[in-house]
C-alpha positions in Angstrom: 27.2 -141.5 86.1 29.5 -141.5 89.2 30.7 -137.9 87.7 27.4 -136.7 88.0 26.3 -137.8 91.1 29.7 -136.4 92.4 28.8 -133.4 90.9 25.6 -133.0 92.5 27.1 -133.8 95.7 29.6 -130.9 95.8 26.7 -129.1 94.4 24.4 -129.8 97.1 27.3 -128.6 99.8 28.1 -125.7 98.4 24.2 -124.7 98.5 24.0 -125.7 102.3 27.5 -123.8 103.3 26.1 -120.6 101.3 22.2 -120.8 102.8 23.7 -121.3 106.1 26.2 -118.5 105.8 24.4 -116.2 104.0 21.0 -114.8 105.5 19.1 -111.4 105.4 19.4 -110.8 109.4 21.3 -108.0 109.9 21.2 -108.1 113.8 24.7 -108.9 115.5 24.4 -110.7 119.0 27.8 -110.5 120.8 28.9 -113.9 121.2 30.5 -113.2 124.7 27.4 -112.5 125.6 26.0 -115.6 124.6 28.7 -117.6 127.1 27.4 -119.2 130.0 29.5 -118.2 133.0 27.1 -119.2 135.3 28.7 -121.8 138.7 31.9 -121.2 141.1 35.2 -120.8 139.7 37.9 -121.2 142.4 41.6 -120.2 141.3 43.8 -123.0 141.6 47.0 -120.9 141.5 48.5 -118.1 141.6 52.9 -117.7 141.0 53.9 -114.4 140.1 57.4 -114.8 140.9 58.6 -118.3 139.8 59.4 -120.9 143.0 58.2 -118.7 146.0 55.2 -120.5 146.5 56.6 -123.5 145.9 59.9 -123.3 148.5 57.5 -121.1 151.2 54.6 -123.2 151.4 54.1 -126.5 152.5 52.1 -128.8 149.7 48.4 -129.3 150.6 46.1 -127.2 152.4 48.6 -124.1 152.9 49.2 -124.4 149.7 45.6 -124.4 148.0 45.1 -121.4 150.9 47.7 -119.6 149.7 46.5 -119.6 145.8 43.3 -118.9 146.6 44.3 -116.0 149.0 43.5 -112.2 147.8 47.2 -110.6 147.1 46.2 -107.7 149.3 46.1 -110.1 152.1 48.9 -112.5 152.0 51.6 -110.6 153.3 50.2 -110.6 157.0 49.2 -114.0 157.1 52.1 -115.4 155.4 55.3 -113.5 156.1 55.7 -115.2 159.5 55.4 -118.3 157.6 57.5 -117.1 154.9 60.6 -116.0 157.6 60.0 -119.1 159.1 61.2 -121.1 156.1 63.4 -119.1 154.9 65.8 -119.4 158.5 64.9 -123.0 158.3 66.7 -122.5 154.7 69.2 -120.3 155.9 69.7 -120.2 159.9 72.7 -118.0 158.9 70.9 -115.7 157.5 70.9 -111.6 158.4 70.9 -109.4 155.3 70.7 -110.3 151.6 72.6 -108.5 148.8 69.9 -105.8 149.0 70.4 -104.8 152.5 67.0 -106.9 153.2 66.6 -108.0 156.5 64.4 -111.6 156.8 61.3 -109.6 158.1 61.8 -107.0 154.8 62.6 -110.0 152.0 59.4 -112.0 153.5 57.2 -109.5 153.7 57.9 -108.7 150.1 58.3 -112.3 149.3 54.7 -113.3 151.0 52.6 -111.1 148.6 53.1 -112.9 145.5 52.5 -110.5 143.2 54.9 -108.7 139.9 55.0 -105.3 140.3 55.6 -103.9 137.5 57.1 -100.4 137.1 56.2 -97.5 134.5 59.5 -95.7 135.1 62.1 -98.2 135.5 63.8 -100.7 133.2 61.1 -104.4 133.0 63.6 -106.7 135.1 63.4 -109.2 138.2 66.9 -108.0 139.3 69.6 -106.6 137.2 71.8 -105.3 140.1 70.4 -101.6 140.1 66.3 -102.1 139.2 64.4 -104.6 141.9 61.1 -106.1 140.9 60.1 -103.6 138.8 58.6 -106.1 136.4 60.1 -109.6 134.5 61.7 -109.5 131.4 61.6 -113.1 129.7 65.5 -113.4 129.9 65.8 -112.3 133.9 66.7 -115.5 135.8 64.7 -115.2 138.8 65.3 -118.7 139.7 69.7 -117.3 140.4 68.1 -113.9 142.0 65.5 -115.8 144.1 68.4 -118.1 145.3 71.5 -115.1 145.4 68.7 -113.3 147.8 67.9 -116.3 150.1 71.6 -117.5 150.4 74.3 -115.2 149.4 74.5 -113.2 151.8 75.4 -109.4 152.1 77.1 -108.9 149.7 75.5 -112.0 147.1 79.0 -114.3 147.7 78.1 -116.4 150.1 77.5 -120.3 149.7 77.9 -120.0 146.1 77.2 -123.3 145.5 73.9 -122.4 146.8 73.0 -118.8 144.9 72.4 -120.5 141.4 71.0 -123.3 139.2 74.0 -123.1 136.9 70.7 -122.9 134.0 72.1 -119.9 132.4 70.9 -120.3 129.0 67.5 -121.4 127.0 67.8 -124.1 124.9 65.9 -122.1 122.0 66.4 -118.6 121.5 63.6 -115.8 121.9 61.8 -114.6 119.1 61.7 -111.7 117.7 57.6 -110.9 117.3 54.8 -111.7 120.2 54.8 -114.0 121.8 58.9 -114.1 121.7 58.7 -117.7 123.1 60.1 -120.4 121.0 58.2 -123.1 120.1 57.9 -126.3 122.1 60.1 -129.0 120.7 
């Protein structure tokens, strides 16, 4: 008796998953379409290249200006800002490794966006090729910190120009999406 009635049970679910899955309409309705994206969306953030917004930028209302700013218009609202901090950083400061005065590495700096180039090796910095993209190995954190403190010729305050993080604890994959997965 409890056989059958397990029987009719299954029987009975079967029948509901095929009616509801199964019907003679044969119009498709795009179910994008169907999404409600009605109301404000504000973007919360915006970091490109890792740690510029966060050493440049005060926390608070620069800050939520700042992510919520258009690219196309950071860099002449922000470089002043961005030089500011960075001699505040580095009052020693004159040239970086790639000949960059403060007002050239802050105006590049203060548009926080990856260019990306379709000629040129994908790297942050690999001593020849300059922001033409981010390969997932490039340690921007070590360039972003050789550019702001070591000097002309990247050997200054050495203590300074890395985060002595020169390895990940989980190796890359081989196949999209290449990150390892979280512990």
């Amino acid at each position: 008796m409890k056989s059958n009635k397990f029987k009719l049970i299954a029987v009975a679910v079967v029948c509901a998953v095929v009616s509801v899955n199964c019907d003679n309409n044969d119009s498709t309705t795009d179910p994008v379409a169907s999404l409600d994206f009605s109301g404000t969306f504000v973007q919360q953030d915006q970091m490109a290249r890792p740690a510029i917004n966060t050493v440049f930028i005060a926390s608070g209302a620069p800050k939520d200006e700042f992510n919520a700013a258009i690219p196309s218009m950071m860099g002449a609202k922000y470089q002043p800002i961005f030089k500011s901090r960075l001699l505040a950083l580095n009052a020693g400061y004159t040239t970086n490794a790639l000949g960059q005065t403060a007002d050239v590495l802050t105006g590049l700096l203060s548009t926080d966006v990856l260019g990306v180039s379709k000629t040129a090796k994908t790297t942050f910095f690999d001593g020849t090729n300059v922001l033409t993209g981010r390969a997932l190995a490039d340690d921007v954190i070590d360039v972003e910190l050789l550019l702001i403190f070591g000097g002309p010729m990247g050997t200054s305050n050495a203590a300074l120009t890395s985060d002595h993080v020169n390895a990940n604890d989980k190796a890359f994959g081989t196949s999209f999406p290449y990150l390892a997965t979280a512990w």
